[in-house]
py3Dmol code that shows the C-alpha trace and the ligand (Angstrom):
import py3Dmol

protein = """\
ATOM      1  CA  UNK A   1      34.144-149.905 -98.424  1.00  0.00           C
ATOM      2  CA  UNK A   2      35.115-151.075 -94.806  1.00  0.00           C
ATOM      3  CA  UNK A   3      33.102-154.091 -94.143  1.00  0.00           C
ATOM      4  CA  UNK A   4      32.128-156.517 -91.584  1.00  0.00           C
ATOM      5  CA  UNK A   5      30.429-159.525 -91.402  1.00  0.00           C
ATOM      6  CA  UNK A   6      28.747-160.548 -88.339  1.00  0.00           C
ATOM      7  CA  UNK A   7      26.847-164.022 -87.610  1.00  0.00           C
ATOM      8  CA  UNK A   8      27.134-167.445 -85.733  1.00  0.00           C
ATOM      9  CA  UNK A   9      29.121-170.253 -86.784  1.00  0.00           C
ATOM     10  CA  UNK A  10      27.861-171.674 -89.927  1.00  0.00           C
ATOM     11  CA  UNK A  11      25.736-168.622 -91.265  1.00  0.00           C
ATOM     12  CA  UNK A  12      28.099-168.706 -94.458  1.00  0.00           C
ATOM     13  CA  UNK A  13      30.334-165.534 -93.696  1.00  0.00           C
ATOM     14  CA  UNK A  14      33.328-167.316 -95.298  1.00  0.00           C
ATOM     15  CA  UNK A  15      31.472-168.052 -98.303  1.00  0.00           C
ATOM     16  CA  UNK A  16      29.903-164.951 -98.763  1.00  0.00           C
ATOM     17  CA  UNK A  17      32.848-162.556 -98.019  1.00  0.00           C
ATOM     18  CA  UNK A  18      34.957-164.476-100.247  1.00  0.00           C
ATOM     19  CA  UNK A  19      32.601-163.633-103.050  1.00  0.00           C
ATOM     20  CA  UNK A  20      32.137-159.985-101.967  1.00  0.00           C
ATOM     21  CA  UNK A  21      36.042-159.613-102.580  1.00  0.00           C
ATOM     22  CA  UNK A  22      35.726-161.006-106.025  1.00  0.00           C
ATOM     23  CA  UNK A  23      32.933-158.937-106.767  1.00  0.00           C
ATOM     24  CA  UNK A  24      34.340-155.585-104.900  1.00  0.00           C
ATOM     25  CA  UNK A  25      38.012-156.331-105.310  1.00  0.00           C
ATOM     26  CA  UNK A  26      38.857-155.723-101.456  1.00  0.00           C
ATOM     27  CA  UNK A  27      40.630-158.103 -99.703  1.00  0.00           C
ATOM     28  CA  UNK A  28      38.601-160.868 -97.444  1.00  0.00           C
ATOM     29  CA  UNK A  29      40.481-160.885 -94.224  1.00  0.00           C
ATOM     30  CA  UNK A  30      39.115-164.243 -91.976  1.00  0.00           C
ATOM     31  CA  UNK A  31      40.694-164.423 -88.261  1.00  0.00           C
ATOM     32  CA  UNK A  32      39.948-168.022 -88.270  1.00  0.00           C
ATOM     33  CA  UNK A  33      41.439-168.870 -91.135  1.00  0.00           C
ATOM     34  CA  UNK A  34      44.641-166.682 -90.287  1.00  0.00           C
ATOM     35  CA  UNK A  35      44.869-168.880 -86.811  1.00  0.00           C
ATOM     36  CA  UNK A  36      44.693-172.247 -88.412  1.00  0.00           C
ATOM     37  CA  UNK A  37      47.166-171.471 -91.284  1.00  0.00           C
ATOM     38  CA  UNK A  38      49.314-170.187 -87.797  1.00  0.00           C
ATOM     39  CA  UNK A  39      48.321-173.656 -86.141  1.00  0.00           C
ATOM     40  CA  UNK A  40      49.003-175.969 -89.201  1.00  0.00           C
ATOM     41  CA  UNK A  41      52.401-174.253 -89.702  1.00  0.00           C
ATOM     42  CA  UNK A  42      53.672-174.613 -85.637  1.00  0.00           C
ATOM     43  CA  UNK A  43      54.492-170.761 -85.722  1.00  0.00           C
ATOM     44  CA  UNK A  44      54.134-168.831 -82.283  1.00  0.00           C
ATOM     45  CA  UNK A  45      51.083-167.649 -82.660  1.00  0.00           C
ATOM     46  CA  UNK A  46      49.462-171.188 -83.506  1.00  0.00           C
ATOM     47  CA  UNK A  47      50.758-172.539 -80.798  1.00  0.00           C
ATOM     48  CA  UNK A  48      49.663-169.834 -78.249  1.00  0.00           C
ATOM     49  CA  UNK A  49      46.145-170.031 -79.991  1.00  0.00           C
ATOM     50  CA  UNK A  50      45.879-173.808 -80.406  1.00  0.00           C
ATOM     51  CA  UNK A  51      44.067-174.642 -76.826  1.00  0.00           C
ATOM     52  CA  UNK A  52      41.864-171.949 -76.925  1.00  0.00           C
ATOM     53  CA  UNK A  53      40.577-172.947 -80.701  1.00  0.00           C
ATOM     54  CA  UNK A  54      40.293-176.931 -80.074  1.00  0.00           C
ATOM     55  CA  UNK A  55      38.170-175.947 -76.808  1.00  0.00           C
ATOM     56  CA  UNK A  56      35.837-173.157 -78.970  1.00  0.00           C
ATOM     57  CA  UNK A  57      36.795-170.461 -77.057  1.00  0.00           C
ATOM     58  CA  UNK A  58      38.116-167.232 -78.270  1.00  0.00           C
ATOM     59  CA  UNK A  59      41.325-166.470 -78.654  1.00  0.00           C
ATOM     60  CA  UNK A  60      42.847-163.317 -76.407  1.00  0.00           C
ATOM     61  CA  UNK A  61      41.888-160.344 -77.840  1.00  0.00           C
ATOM     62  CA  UNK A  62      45.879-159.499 -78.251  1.00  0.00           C
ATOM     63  CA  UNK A  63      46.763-162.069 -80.225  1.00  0.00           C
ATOM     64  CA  UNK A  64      44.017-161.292 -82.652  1.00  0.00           C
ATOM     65  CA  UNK A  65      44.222-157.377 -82.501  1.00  0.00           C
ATOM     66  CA  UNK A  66      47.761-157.227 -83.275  1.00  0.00           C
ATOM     67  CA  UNK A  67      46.997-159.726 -86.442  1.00  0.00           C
ATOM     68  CA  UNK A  68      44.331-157.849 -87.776  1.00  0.00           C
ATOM     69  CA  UNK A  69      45.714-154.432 -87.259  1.00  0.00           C
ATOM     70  CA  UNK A  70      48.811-155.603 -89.347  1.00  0.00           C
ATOM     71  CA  UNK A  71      46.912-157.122 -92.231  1.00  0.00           C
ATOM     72  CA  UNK A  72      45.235-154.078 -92.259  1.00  0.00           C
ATOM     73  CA  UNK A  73      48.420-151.810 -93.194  1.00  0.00           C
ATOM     74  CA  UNK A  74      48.765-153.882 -96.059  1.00  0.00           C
ATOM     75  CA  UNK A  75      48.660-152.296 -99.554  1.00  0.00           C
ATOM     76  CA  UNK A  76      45.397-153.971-100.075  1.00  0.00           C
ATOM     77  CA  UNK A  77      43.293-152.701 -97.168  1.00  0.00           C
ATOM     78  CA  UNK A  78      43.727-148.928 -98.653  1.00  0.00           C
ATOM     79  CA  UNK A  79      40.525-149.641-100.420  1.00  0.00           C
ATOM     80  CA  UNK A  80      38.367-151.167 -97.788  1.00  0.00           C
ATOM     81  CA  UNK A  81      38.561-154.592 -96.316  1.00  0.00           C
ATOM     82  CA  UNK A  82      35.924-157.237 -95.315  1.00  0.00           C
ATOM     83  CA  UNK A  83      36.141-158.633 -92.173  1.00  0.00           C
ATOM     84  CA  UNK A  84      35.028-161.721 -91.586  1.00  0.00           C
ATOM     85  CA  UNK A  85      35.214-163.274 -87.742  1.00  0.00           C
ATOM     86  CA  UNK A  86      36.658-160.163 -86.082  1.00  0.00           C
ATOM     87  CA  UNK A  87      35.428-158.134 -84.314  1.00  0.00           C
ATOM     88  CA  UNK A  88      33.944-160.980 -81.712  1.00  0.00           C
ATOM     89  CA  UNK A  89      33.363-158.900 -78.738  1.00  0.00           C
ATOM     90  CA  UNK A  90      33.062-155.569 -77.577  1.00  0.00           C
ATOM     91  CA  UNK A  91      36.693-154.698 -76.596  1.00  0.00           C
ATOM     92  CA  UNK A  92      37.652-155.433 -80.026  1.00  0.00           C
ATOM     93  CA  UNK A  93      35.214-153.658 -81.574  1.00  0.00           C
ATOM     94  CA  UNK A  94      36.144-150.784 -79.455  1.00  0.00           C
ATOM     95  CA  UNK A  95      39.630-151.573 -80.162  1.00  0.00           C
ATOM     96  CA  UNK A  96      38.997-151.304 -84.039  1.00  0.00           C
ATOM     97  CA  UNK A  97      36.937-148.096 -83.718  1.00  0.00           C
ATOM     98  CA  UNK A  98      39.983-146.831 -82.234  1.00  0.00           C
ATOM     99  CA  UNK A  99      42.465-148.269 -84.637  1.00  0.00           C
ATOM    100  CA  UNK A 100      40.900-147.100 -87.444  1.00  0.00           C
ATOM    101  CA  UNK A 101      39.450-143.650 -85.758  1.00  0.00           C
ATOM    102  CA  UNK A 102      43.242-143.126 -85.415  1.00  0.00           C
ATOM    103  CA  UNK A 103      43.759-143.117 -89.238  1.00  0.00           C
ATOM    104  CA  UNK A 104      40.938-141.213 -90.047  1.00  0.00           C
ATOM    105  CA  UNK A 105      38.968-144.170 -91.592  1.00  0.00           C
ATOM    106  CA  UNK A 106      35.809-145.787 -89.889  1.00  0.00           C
ATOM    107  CA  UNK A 107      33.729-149.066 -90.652  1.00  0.00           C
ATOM    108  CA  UNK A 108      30.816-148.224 -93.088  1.00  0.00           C
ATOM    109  CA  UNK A 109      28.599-150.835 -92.728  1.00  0.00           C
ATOM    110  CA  UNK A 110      28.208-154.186 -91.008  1.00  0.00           C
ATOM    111  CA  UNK A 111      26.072-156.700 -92.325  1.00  0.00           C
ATOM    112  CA  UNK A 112      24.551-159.486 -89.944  1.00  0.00           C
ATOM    113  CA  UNK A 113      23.676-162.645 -90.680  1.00  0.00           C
ATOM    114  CA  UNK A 114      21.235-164.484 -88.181  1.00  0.00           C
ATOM    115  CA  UNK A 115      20.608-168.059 -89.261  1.00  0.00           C
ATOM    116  CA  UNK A 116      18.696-170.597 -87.012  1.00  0.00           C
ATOM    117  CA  UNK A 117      20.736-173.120 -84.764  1.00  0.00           C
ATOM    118  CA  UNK A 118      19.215-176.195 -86.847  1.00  0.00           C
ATOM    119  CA  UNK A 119      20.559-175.166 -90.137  1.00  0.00           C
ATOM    120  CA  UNK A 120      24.174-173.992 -88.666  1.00  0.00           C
ATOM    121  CA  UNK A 121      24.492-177.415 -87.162  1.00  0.00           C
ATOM    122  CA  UNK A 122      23.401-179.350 -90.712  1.00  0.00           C
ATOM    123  CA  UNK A 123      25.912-176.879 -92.764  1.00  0.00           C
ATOM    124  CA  UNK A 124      28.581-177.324 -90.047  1.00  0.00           C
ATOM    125  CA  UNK A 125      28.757-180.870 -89.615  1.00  0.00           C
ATOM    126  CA  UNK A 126      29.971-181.446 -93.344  1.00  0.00           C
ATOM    127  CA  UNK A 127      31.438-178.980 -93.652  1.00  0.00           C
ATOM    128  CA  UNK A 128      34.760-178.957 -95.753  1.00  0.00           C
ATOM    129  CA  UNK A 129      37.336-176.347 -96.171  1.00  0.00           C
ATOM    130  CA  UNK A 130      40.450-175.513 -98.335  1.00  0.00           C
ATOM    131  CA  UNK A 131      43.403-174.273 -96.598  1.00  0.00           C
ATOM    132  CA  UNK A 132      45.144-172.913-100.273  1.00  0.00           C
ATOM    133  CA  UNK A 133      41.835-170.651-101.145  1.00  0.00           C
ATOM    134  CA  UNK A 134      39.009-170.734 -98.034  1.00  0.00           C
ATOM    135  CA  UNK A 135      36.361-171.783 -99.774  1.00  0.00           C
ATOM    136  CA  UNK A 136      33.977-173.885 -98.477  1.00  0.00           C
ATOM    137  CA  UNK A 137      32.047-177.165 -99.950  1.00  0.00           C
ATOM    138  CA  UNK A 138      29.476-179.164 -98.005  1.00  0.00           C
ATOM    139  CA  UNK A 139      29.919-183.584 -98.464  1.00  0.00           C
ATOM    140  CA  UNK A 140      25.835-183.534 -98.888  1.00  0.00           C
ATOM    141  CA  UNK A 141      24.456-180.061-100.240  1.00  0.00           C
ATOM    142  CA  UNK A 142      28.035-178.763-101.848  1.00  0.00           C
ATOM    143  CA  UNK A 143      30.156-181.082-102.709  1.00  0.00           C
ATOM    144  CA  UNK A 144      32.982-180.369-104.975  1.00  0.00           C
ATOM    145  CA  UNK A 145      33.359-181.528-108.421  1.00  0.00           C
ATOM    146  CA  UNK A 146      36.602-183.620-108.011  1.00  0.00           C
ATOM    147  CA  UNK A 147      35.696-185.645-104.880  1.00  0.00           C
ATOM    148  CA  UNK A 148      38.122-184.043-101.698  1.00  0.00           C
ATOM    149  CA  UNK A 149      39.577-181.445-103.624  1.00  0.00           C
ATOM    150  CA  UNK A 150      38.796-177.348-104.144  1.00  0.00           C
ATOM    151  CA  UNK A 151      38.334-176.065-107.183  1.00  0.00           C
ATOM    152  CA  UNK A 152      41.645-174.685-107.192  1.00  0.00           C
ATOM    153  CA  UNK A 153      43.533-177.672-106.386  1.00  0.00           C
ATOM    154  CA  UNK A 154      43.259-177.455-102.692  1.00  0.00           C
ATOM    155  CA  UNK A 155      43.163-180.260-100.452  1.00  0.00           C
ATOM    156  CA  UNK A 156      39.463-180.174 -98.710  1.00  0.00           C
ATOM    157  CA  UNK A 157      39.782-181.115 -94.966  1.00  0.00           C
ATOM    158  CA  UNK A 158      37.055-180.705 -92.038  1.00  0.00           C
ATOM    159  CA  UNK A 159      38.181-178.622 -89.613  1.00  0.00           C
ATOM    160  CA  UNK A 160      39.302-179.966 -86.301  1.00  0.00           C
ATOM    161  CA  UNK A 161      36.769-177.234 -84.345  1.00  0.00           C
ATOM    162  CA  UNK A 162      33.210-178.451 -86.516  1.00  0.00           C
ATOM    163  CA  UNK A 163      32.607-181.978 -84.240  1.00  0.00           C
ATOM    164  CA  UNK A 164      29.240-181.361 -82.217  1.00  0.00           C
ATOM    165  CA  UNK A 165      30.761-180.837 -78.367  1.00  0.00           C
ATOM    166  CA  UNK A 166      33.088-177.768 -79.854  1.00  0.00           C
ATOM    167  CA  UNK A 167      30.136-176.202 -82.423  1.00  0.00           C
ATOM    168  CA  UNK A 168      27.754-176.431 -78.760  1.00  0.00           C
ATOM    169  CA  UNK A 169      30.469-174.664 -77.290  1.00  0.00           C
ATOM    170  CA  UNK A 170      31.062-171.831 -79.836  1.00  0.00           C
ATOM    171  CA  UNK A 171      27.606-171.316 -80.212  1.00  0.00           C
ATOM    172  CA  UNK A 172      27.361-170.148 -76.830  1.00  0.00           C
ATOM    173  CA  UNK A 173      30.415-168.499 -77.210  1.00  0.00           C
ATOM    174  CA  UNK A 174      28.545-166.332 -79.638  1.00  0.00           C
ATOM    175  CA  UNK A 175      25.426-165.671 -77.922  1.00  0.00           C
ATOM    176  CA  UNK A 176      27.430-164.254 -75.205  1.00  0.00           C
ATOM    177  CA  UNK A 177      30.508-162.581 -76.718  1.00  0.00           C
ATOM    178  CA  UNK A 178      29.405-161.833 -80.114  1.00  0.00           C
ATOM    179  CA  UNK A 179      25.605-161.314 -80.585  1.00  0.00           C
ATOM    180  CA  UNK A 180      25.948-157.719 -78.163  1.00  0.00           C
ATOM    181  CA  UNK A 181      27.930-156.132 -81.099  1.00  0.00           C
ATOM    182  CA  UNK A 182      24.639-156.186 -83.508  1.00  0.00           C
ATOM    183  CA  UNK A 183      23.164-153.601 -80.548  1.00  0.00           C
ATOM    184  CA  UNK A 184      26.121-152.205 -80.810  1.00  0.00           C
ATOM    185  CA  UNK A 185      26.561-151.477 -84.473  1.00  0.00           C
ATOM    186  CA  UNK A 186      23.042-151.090 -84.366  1.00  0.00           C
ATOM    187  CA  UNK A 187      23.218-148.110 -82.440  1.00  0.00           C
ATOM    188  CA  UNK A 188      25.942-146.846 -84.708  1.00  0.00           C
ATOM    189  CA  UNK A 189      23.815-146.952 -87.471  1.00  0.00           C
ATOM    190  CA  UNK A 190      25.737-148.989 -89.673  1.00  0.00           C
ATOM    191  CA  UNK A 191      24.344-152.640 -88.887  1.00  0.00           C
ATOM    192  CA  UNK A 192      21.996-154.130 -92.154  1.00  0.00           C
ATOM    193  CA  UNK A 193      20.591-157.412 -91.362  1.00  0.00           C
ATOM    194  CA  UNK A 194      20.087-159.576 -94.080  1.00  0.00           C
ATOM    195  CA  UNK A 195      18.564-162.830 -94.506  1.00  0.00           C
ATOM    196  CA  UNK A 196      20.558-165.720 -94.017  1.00  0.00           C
ATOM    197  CA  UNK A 197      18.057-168.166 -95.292  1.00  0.00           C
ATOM    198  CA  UNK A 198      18.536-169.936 -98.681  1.00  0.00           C
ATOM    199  CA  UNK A 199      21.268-170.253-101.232  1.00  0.00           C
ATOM    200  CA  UNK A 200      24.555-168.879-100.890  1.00  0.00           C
ATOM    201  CA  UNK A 201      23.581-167.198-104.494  1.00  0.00           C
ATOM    202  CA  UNK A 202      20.298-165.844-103.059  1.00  0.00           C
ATOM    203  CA  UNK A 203      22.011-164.491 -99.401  1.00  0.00           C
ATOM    204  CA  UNK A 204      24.726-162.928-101.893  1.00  0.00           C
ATOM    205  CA  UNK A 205      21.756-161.219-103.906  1.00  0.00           C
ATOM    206  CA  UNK A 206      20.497-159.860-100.641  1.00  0.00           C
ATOM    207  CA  UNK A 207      23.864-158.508 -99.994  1.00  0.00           C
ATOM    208  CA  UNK A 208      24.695-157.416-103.192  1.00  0.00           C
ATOM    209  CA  UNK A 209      21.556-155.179-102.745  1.00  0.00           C
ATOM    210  CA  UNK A 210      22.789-153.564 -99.582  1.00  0.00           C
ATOM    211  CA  UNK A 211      26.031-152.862-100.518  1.00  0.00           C
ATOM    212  CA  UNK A 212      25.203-151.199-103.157  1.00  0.00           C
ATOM    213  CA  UNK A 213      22.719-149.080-102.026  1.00  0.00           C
ATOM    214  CA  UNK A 214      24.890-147.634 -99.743  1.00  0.00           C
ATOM    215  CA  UNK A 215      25.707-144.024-100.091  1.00  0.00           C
ATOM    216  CA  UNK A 216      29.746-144.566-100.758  1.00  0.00           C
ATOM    217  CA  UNK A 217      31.357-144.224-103.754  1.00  0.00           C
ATOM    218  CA  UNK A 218      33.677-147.073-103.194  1.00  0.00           C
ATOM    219  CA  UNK A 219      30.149-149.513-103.478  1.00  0.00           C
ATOM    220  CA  UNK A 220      30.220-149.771-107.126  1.00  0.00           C
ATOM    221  CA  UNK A 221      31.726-152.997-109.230  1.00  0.00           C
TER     222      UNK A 221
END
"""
ligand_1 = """\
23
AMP
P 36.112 -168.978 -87.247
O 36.843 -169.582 -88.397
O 35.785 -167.540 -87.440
O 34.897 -169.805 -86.857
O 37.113 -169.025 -86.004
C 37.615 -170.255 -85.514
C 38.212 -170.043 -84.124
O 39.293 -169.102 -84.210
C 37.260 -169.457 -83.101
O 36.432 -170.427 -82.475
C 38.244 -168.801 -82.124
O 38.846 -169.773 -81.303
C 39.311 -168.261 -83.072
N 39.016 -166.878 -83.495
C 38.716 -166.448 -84.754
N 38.526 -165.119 -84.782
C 38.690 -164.690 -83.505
C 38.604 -163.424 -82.876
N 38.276 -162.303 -83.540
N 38.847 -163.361 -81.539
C 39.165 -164.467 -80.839
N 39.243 -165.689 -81.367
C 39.015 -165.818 -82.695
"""
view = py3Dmol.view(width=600, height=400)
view.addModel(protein, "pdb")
view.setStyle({"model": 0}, {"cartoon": {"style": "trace"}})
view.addModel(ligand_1, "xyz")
view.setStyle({"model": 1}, {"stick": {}})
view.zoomTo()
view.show()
């Protein structure tokens, strides 16, 4: 099962595709979170993609390409993969047609997940991640059990990107580089949209559904 998840800031792909790679034991491979474990730890690549992430912005589609395409020879992709923040515009989705067209693979579906600019702003600004795990907790509508700290021992911070003048300007980020891939996939005929709306457990249901009506053998779990 080769997976992406497609959607605007906020509409919960982290949360969901973490709990799609518990359910379907495939890995959950996040771009953004690969970049800011680059940034906190001052390698190279943090500090070419630094700017570009404090401004919104994407980062160039190198940097990210040659990431993604070398956590997906890992041992763990063999099975399928989720993707969760890549592809983000059209020359990388062309690039990871390619990429994978070249080892005989292919994406088999891509799941979008519209959600309305009011409710990505409440369930960004809040927002709290953990850099040891990904998950995320919300201070009002999520918080975690021991106050500032993940499940899994994690030290929740918010991240640097979620204050309102960056979230404005990766929301139009999206609209423009990002929302022309549902066409896209869409005209691939692998795009599902599902319904953002509601409780992580309820857009995970919906999800759930999809996948596993699917007509793969890899779908089952
Ligand atoms: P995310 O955690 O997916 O919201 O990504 C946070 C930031 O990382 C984005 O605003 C971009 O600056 C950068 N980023 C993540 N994924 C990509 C990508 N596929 N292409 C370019 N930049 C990316």
């Amino acid at each position: 099962m080769r997976m992406v998840l497609l959607g605007p800031p906020g509409a919960g792909k982290g949360t969901q595709g973490k709990r799609l790679a518990e359910k379907y034991g495939i890995p959950w491979i996040a771009t953004g979170d690969i970049l800011r474990e680059a940034v906190s730890k001052e390698t190279e690549l943090g500090a070419k993609a630094k700017a570009y992430m404090d401004r919104g912005e994407l980062v160039p589609d190198s940097l990210v390409e040659g990431i993604v395409e070398s956590r997906l020879e890992e041992d763990d992709c063999k099975d399928g993969f989720i993707l969760d923040g890549f592809p983000r515009n059209l020359k990388q989705s062309r690039s990871l047609d390619d990429y994978l067209e070249a080892r005989g693979e292919k994406l088999d579906a891509v799941l979008n997940i519209p959600v309305g600019d009011d409710v990505l702003v409440q369930r960004i600004s809040g927002r709290l991640v953990c850099p040891k795990c990904g998950r995320n907790y919300h201070a009002a509508t999520n918080p975690p059990d021991r106050d500032g700290f993940c499940e899994c021992g994690g030290k929740l911070y918010s991240r640097d990107d979620d204050n309102p003048e960056t979230v404005r300007a990766r929301l139009e980020v999206y609209s423009s580089e990002t929302a022309p891939l549902i066409d896209y996939y869409r005209e691939k005929k692998i795009l599902h949209e599902v319904d953002g709306s509601g409780s992580p457990e309820e857009v995970f249901e919906r999800i759930c559904g999809i996948i596993d009506s699917l007509p793969t053998e890899g779908a089952g779990g």
